[in-house]
C-alpha positions in Angstrom: 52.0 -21.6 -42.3 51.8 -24.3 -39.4 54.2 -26.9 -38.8 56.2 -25.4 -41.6 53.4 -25.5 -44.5 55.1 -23.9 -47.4 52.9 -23.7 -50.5 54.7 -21.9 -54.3 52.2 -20.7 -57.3 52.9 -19.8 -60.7 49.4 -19.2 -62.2 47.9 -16.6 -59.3 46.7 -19.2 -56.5 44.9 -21.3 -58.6 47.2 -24.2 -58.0 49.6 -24.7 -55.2 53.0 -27.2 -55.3 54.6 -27.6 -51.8 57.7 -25.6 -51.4 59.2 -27.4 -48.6 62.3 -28.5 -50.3 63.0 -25.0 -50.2 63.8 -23.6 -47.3 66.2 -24.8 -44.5 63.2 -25.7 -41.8 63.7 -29.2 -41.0 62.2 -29.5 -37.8 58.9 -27.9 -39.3 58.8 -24.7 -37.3 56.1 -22.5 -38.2 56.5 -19.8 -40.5 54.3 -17.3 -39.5 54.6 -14.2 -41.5 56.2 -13.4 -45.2 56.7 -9.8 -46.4 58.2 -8.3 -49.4 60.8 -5.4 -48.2 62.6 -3.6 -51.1 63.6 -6.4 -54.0 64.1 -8.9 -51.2 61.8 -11.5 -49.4 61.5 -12.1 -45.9 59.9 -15.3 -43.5 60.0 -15.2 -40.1 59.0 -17.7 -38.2 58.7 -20.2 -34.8 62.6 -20.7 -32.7 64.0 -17.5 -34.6 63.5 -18.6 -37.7 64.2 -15.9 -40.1 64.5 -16.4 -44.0 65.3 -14.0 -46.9 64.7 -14.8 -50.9 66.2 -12.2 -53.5 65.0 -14.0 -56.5 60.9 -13.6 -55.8 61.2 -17.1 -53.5 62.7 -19.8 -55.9 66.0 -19.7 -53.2 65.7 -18.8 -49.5 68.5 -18.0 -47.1 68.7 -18.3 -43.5 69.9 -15.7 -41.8 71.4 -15.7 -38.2 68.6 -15.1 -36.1 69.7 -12.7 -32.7 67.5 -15.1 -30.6 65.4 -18.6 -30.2 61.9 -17.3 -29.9 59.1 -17.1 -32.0 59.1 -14.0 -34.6 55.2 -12.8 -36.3 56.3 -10.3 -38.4 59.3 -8.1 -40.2 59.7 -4.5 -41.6 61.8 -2.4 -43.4 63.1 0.2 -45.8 64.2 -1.4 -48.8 67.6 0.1 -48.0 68.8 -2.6 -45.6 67.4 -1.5 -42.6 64.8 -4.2 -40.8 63.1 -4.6 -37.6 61.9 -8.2 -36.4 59.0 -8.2 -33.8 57.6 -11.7 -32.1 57.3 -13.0 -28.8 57.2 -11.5 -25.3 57.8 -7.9 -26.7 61.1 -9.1 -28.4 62.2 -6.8 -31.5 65.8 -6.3 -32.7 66.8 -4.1 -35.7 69.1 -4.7 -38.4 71.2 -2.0 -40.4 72.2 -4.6 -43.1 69.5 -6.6 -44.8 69.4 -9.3 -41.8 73.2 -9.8 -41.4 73.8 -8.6 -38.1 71.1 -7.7 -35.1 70.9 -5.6 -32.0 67.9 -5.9 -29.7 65.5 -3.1 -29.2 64.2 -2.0 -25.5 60.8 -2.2 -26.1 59.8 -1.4 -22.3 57.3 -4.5 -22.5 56.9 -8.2 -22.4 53.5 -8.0 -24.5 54.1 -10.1 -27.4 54.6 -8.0 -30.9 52.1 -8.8 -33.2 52.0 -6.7 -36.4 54.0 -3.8 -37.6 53.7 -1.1 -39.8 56.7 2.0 -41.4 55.5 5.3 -41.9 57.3 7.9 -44.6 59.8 9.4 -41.6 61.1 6.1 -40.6 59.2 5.4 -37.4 58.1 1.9 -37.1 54.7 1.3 -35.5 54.7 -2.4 -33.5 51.6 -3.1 -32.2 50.3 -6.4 -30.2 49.0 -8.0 -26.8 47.2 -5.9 -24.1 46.6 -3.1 -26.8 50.2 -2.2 -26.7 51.4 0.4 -29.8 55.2 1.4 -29.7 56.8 3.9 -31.9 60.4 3.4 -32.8 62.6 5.7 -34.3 64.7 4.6 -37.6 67.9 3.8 -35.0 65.8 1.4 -33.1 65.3 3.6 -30.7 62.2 3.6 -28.1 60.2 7.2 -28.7 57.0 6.3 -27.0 54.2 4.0 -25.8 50.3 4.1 -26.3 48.0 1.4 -25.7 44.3 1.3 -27.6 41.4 2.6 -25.5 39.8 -1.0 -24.5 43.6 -3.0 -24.1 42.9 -5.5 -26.2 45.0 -7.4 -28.4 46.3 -5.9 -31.9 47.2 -7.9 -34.5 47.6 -5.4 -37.3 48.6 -2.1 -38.2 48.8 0.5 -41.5 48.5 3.6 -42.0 46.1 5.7 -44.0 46.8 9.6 -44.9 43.4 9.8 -44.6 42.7 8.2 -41.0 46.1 7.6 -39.1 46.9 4.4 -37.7 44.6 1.6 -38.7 44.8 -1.4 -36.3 42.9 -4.5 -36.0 42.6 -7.1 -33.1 40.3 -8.9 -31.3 38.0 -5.8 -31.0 37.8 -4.8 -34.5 39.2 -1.9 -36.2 40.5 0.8 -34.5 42.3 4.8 -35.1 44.9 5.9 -33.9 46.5 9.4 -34.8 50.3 9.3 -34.7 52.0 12.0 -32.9 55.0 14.5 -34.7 57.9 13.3 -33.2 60.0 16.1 -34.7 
């Protein structure tokens, strides 16, 4: 959470120890997103903070981050592959569980907000102004879409039944995915 709140239960959230001890965040940066990917763990966080636990979160690691800004969220495939999304439309992919980075050209400087991997690979990154990006398993640009009213997203996952479901400031919205074979 904020200011580096970081909170451990055994017994299912009905009691909370502090967890600070942890993980290497002295300067109390804020940890803004934790996601399982595979068997592994990830945080990312405020100044490129990114984290990664392989033993359910008793241990965390920080990995080199690719740069100094603010990350909100991290997907993957289990097999090493990740993609970091935060600030300013900054997202970098990784081919090796968070070892080593390359930056992805997302075409925007709308901040990346939530993220979502469908069965063929594509990662969905969604955020400011409405924006929804579709990036190939390489990392690779394939399109941009933005939500009918332009308002912020903040989530995204997706439904067999619906598509793309996002939420934001304007509630929940659709959003069909195109074949991109």
């Amino acid at each position: 959470g904020a200011f580096g709140l970081f909170l451990h239960t055994t017994d299912g959230g009905d009691s909370w120890v502090p967890w600070f001890d942890h993980i290497d965040n002295p300067d109390g940066f804020h940890l803004n997103a934790i996601r399982q990917i595979g068997e592994q763990l990830y945080i990312t966080a405020e100044a490129g903070g990114i984290f990664r636990s392989g033993d359910g979160g008793l241990t965390w690691t920080s990995l080199d981050s690719p740069y100094n800004g603010s990350f909100f969220g991290i997907v993957g495939d289990g097999g090493g592959t990740l993609i970091a999304h935060g600030l300013r439309g900054n997202a970098f992919i990784s081919a090796d569980h968070g070892v080593s980075w390359r930056a992805i050209d997302t075409g925007t400087d709308a901040s990346l907000f939530g993220a979502t991997r469908l069965d063929d690979g594509t990662t969905i990154l969604v955020g400011a102004s409405g924006i929804i990006l579709f990036v190939d398993p390489q990392g690779q640009l394939i399109r941009t879409s933005q939500s009918e009213y332009r308002q912020p997203l903040s989530a995204v996952v997706n439904s067999e039944s619906t598509g793309l479901v996002m939420t934001g400031i304007g509630g929940i919205q659709f959003h069909q995915p195109v074949d991109n074979n």
